[in-house]
Each structure stands twice: as C-alpha cells, then as structure tokens.
C-alpha angles and dihedrals in degrees: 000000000000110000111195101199115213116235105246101040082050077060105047088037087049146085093253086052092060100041085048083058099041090047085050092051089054092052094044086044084055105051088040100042089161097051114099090198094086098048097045086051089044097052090037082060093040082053109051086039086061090042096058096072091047094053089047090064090040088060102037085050091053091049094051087056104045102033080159114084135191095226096127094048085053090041086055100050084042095061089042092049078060093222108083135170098249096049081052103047095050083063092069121071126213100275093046088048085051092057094039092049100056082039080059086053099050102075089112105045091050092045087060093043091054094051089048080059106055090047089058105052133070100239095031125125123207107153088062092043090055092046080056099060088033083065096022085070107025089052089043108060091040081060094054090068079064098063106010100201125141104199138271093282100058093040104046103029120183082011094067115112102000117042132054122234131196103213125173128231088271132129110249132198124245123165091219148101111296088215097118104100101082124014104240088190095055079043092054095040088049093055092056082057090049090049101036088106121214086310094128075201092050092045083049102056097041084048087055100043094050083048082055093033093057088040092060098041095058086049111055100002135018148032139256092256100051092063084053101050092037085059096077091026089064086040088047091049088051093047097048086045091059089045104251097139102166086057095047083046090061085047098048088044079055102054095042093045083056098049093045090051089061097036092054105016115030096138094062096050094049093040086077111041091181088049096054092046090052093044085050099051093044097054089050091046091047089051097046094043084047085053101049091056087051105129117254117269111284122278105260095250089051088052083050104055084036094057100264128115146222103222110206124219125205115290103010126109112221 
C-alpha cells in the first residue's frame, strides 16, 4: 500500500515538528518563568523521547522470542465478525489513506496535548491520566505475549486490502512487531474520551479523534477484533487509574478471556458467525455501559490527597 504523506501533517508528525514545539515551550517557559504548565510538558516529551528506545528493545525482544504469529486466527474471526479490516480499508482512497496515516502517527503528540490540557484547566486530572498511559502501555505490551499477531498489512503483504485470502487455522511466521491484539492506539483514544471530563468541546474532539483513530488502524494495522478487545481493555486501564481495582479486574477478565478464546478455541467462536457478532456488541455495550455508571471525577480536595492537582490560572482562586 503506497501512502503519499501531505506535507503539513510530514511536519507536525517529524522531527522538525518537535524541535519546532520544544523551541516554542522554551520560549513560553521564558516569558512565564512562575508557571509550572511548560516544564511539566517539557519533562512528559523528554520522557516519552527516552522511552522510545526502551519500548523498541521491549518489541523486538517479543518478537525474537514469538517469530510465530496468530494472524491468520484474528484474520478468521475478522472475516466471520463480517466487518474486517480489509473490506474497511478498500473504502479509503489515496488521499484518505495519506491523512489517516500521519493521524496514526499522532498518538503522542495527542497524549501530550491531553495532558497540557488537563494542566491547564480547574477540574482536570493529570496526574490520573498519566497513571493511565502509564497502565494503558506497561499492561499492554505484557498482553500482546498472549496473542502474538502484527497486523494485515505485515501478514498478508501485497494481499491487504485487495485481495481475499483463504488462510487455515495455522501459526504463521512474520518477522514484525507482535503489537496487533489490542490495539494499544483505540485504547489510547479511548482513554482522552474517558478523561475529557464534563467539556461538551473536549468530549467532542476526543469523540472525534477515536472516530479518526479506528478508522487508521483498520486501514494500514490492525484487525476488527483488536478494537474490540482493546474497548474493555481502555475501560479496565481507567479504572485501574482511579483506583477501582475490583471493576478494572471484570474488564481485564473480559479482554484475556477473549484472547484466550481465539488463541485455544478459534474454531468454536468462528463455527457460529451470528454467535461471534453477538458475543462482540455485547462486549463493547457492556464496556461502554460500564463506563456510563462510572462514578464523577473525583471532588478537588479528594485529587489532591490522591496525588492529583488543581492547577491555578491567573487570576483565579482556587
């Protein structure tokens, strides 16, 4: 698949584009020497700059030590959900497939801007959103061991998203990253609507980024099934952020006993079609019901003994 990359979104997703930020947080930091919003941005990038490293060694040790991968099992389920990523990504043309693939390679930059934002206003919490990525990857990476899998596109090569392949219940070797089941990017997503607080504007644009998000990571790198399973597994990773441990404990019951289902007993779950899609809405509809009960953020005074912060602005008594 030929991706044409557009020439601001090449900047924003580049090195320029980060030195350009970073450049622009030292000026801010300069002009605003009391404020506490630029330095905390500042360390969060520097951060995730000296974890990526770290996570590179993680994958390509995970992948050393499960060359075979369960692509065809997920492409399987995939074609019996009757929604699969290769049926999604033909719909986009190039030029649709160009702006979806630098929004693929914008998690970061969206995680940080997140977290700007809840510095920056009265009822955010930043300190529980960064515990959640903080569990959203660490727990993550640890999942993908369960179900080793890279994507369509790395599996199936010149085949994805165009052809059709009749594949058997068989492992299958692919020299990449076994990083597929779930998908740690809707999770992620997923997690800025969970933390977008009561802001009607702030629900709406992560609404809006998880609708671009899903729609990326059929098109270039994951399956049907990993969104799903990667639905509890984001409810599972708040929850466990807020410190409700006995609710995360249900969702994360929910994601392994999916990806053991298709690691030991793939054959069941595709011998009845009508059976699997059931089985799939209603774990979404579970989660996001799960999710709706979920108790209000927390008061301020309660953030504060918890770890989190009110973050005044100017002007404002808090």
């Amino acid at each position: 698949m030929t991706v044409s990359h557009g020439v601001p979104f090449a900047i924003a997703n580049s090195a320029v584009g980060w030195m350009l930020c970073i450049l622009g947080l030292l000026v801010w930091m300069w002009f605003h020497p009391r404020e506490h919003f630029g330095p905390k941005i500042l360390l969060l990038i520097l951060v995730f700059s000296a974890l990526g490293p770290v996570c590179d060694a993680v994958m390509n040790s995970e992948n050393a030590h499960h060359p075979l991968k369960f692509d065809y099992f997920l492409y399987r389920v995939d074609r019996n959900l009757g929604v699969s990523a290769f049926s999604v990504a033909r719909l986009f043309a190039e030029w649709q497939r160009s702006v979806l693939y630098q929004l693929y390679q914008s998690l970061t930059l969206a995680m940080i801007v997140w977290y700007g934002v809840h510095l920056r206003r009265r009822d955010g919490r930043p300190n529980r959103l960064l515990i959640a990525y903080a569990v959203n990857f660490a727990i993550g990476c640890c999942l993908y061991v369960v179900l080793p899998a890279c994507g369509p596109r790395h599996a199936f090569g010149a085949a994805f998203p165009a052809g059709d392949p009749v594949v058997p219940l068989i492992l299958v070797k692919v020299d990449r990253w076994p990083n597929a089941i779930p998908s740690l990017h809707v999770s992620t997503a997923l997690l800025l609507v969970l933390f977008a607080g009561k802001s009607r504007v702030l629900r709406s644009i992560a609404w809006v980024y998880l609708a671009g998000t899903v729609a990326a990571t059929l098109a270039f790198e994951h399956y049907t099934i990993d969104l799903i399973v990667a639905v509890p597994f984001a409810c599972f990773v708040a929850r466990a952020a807020e410190g409700q441990f006995r609710h995360a404990a249900y969702h994360l019951t929910l994601v392994l006993g999916w990806m053991l289902s298709i690691r030991y007993a793939t054959p069941i779950l595709v011998a009845s079609p009508a059976v699997l899609r059931m089985l799939a809405c209603s774990t979404v509809a579970w989660a996001a019901f799960s999710m709706a009960e979920r108790a209000d953020p927390l008061t301020a005074a309660h953030r504060v003994a918890s770890g989190d912060r009110v973050q005044p602005r100017p002007g404002v008594a808090v």
